[in-house]
C-alpha positions in Angstrom: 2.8 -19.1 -11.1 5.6 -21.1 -9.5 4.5 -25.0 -9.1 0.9 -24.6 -10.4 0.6 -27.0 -13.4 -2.4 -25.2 -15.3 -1.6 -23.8 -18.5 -2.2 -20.0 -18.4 -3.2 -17.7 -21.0 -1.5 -14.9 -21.5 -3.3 -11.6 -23.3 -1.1 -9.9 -25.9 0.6 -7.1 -25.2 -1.3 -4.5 -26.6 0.2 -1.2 -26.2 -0.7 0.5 -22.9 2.2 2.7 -21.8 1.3 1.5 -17.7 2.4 -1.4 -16.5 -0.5 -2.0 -14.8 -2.2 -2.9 -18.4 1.0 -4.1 -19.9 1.5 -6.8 -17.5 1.0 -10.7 -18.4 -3.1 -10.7 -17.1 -4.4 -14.5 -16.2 -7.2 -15.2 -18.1 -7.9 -18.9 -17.0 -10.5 -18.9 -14.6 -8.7 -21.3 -12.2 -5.1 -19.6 -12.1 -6.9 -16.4 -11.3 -9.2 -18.1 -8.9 -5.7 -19.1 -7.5 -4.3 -15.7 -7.7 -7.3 -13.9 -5.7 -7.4 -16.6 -2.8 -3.5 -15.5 -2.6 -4.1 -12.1 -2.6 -6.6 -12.7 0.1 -4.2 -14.1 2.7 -2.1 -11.1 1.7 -4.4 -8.9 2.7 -5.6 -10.6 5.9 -2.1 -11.3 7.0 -1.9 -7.2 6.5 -5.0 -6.3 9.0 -3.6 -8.7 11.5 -0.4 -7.0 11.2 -2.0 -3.1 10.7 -3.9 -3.6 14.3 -0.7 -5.3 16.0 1.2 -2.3 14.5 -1.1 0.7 15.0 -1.5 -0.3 18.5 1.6 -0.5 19.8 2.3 2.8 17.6 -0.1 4.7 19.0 0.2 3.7 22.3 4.0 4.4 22.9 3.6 7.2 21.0 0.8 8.7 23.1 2.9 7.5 26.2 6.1 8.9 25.1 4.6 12.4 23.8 6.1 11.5 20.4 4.5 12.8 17.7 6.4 10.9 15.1 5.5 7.6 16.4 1.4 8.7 17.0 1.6 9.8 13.1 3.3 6.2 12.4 0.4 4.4 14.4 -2.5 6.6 12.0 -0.4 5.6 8.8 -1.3 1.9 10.1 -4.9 2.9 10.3 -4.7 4.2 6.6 -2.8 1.0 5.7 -5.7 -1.4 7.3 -8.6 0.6 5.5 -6.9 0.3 2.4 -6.3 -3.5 3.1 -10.0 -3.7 3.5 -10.9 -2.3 0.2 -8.9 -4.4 -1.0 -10.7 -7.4 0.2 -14.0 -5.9 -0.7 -12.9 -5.6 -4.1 -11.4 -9.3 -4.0 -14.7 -10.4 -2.7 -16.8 -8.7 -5.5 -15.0 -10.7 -8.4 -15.1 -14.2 -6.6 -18.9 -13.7 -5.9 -20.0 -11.8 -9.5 -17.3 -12.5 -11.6 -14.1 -11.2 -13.6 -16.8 -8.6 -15.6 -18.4 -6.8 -12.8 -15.5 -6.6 -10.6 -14.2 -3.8 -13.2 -16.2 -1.4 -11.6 -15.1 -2.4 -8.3 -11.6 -2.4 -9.4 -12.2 1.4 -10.0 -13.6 2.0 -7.3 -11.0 0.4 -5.5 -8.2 2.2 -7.1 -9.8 5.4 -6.5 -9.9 4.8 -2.9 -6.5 3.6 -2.8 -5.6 7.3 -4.7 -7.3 9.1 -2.2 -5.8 7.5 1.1 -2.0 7.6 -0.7 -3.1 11.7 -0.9 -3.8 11.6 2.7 -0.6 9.9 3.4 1.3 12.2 1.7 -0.5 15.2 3.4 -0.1 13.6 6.4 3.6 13.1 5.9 3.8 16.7 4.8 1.9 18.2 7.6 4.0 16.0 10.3 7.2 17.2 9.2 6.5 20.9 8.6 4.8 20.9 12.3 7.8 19.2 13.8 10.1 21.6 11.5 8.4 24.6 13.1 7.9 23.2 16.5 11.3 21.7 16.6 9.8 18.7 18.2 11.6 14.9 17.8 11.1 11.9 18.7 10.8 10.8 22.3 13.2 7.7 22.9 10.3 4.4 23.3 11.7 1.0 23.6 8.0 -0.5 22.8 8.1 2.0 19.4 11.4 1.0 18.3 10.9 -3.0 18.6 7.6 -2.1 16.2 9.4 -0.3 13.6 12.3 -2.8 13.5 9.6 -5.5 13.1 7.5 -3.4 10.9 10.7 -3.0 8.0 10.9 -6.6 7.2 7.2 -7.6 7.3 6.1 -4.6 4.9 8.8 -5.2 2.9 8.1 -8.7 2.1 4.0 -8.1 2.0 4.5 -5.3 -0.1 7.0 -7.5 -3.0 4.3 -10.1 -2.8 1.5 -7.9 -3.6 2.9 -6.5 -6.6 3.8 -9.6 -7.9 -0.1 -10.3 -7.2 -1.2 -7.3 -8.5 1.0 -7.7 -11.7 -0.8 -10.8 -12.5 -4.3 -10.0 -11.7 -3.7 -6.4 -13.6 -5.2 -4.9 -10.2 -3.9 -1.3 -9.9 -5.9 -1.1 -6.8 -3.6 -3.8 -5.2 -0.8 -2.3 -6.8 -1.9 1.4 -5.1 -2.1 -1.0 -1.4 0.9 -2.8 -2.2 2.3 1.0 -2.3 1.4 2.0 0.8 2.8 -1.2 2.6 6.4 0.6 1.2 5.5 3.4 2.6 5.1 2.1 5.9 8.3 0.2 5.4 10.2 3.5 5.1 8.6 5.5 7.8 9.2 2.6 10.1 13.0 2.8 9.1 12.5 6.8 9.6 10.7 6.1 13.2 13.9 3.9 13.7 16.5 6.4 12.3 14.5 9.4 14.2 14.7 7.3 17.4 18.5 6.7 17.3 19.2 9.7 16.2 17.7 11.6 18.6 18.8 9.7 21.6 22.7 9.2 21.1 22.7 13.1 19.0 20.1 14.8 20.0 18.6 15.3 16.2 15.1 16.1 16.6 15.5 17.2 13.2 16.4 14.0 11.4 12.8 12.0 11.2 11.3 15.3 9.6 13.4 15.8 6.8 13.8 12.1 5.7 9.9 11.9 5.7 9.6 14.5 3.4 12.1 12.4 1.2 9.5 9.8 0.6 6.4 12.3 -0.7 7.1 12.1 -4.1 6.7 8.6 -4.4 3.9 8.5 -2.6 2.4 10.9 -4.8 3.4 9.8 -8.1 1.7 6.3 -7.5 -1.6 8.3 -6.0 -1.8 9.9 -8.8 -1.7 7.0 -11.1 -3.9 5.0 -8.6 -6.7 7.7 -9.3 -6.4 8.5 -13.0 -4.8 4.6 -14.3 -8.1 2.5 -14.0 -9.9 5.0 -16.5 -7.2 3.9 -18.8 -6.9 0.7 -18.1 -10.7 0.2 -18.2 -10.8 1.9 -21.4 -8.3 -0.1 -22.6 -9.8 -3.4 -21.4 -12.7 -2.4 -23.3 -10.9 -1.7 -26.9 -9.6 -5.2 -26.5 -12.2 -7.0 -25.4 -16.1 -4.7 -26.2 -17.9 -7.5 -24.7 -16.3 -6.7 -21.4 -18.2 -3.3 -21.0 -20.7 -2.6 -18.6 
């Protein structure tokens, strides 16, 4: 890390095609002590952000009939449970150690897999229904300040917890550090929706740019779910004393 004087150890590369497992992991108790009290503040600067942002979501949402924005407020609810697992998981290494949090890290990233599905679905499901029902967005002044406040913050969480996550070799961070991207780009589709349907009338616009994003989130779910397994399995080829 960037101004920390301890030497760290770096494990070889040993031929994992993720770069979950290929990234440099910390092995020096201290630097990764270091790493994991960063990723805390991470993570608690992400709830207090998640309930400011789900909130105000949900609320002009509900109060502008927009269905867009309501769906925007939930994806903040997904994004604080998932910051919560993450400080479980966080919590179980400092307290037990690098060996048992293994299992949590599963855990974890299987959580993380499962609410990036439900994103997506939810994603999905928004759209189609505002597709069919040929429902925009309502215009909401408190909505839009949100999202335009919501596209810098998740940007810059979400580049700080994958460099996190790349250190500590945490694909459960990396599969939260996803989702804060996500948010990022459906607050810059509230935004666009908003505009858009206020100066052109295009109730259209937030639907179809949503759907742009479902790939990605389902590509990382995917890896979120299956990856620890690997990695795990890895981890153990490596190093058998490791094992549970």
């Amino acid at each position: 890390m960037a101004g920390n004087d301890q030497t760290i150890d770096i494990e070889p590369d040993t031929g994992c095609a993720d770069a979950c497992c290929t990234s440099p992991a910390i092995s020096a108790s201290p630097a990764r002590s270091a790493l994991i009290r960063q990723a805390f503040r991470l993570e608690w600067l992400t709830v207090g952000w998640m309930i400011i942002e789900a909130g105000m979501a949900i609320g002009s949402g509900l109060g502008a009939h927009s269905l867009t924005l309501t769906a925007f407020g939930v994806d903040s609810v997904i994004e604080l449970v998932s910051a919560g697992v993450l400080i479980w998981r966080l919590n179980v290494e400092l307290r037990h150690g690098r060996q048992v949090s293994e299992s949590a890290e599963r855990i974890a990233g299987r959580i993380g897999g499962v609410l990036l599905f439900l994103l997506a679905a939810y994603i999905v499901i928004g759209a189609a229904w505002r597709l069919w029902a040929r429902q925009g967005e309502a215009f909401s002044i408190p909505g839009l300040i949100v999202a335009l406040l919501a596209m810098p913050i998740m940007i810059w969480l979400a580049r700080r917890k994958i460099a996190v996550a790349t250190q500590l070799g945490s694909r459960a961070m990396r599969a939260d550090a996803v989702e804060s991207i996500t948010c990022g780009w459906l607050s810059l589709v509230v935004v666009i929706g908003l505009l858009a349907n206020l100066v052109f009338g295009a109730w259209w616009v937030d639907a179809v740019t949503a759907l742009a994003i479902v790939w990605f989130v389902v590509k990382e779910a995917r890896e979120a779910w299956s990856g620890e397994d690997c990695c795990a399995e890895h981890l153990n080829e490596v190093h058998p004393e490791a094992s549970p």
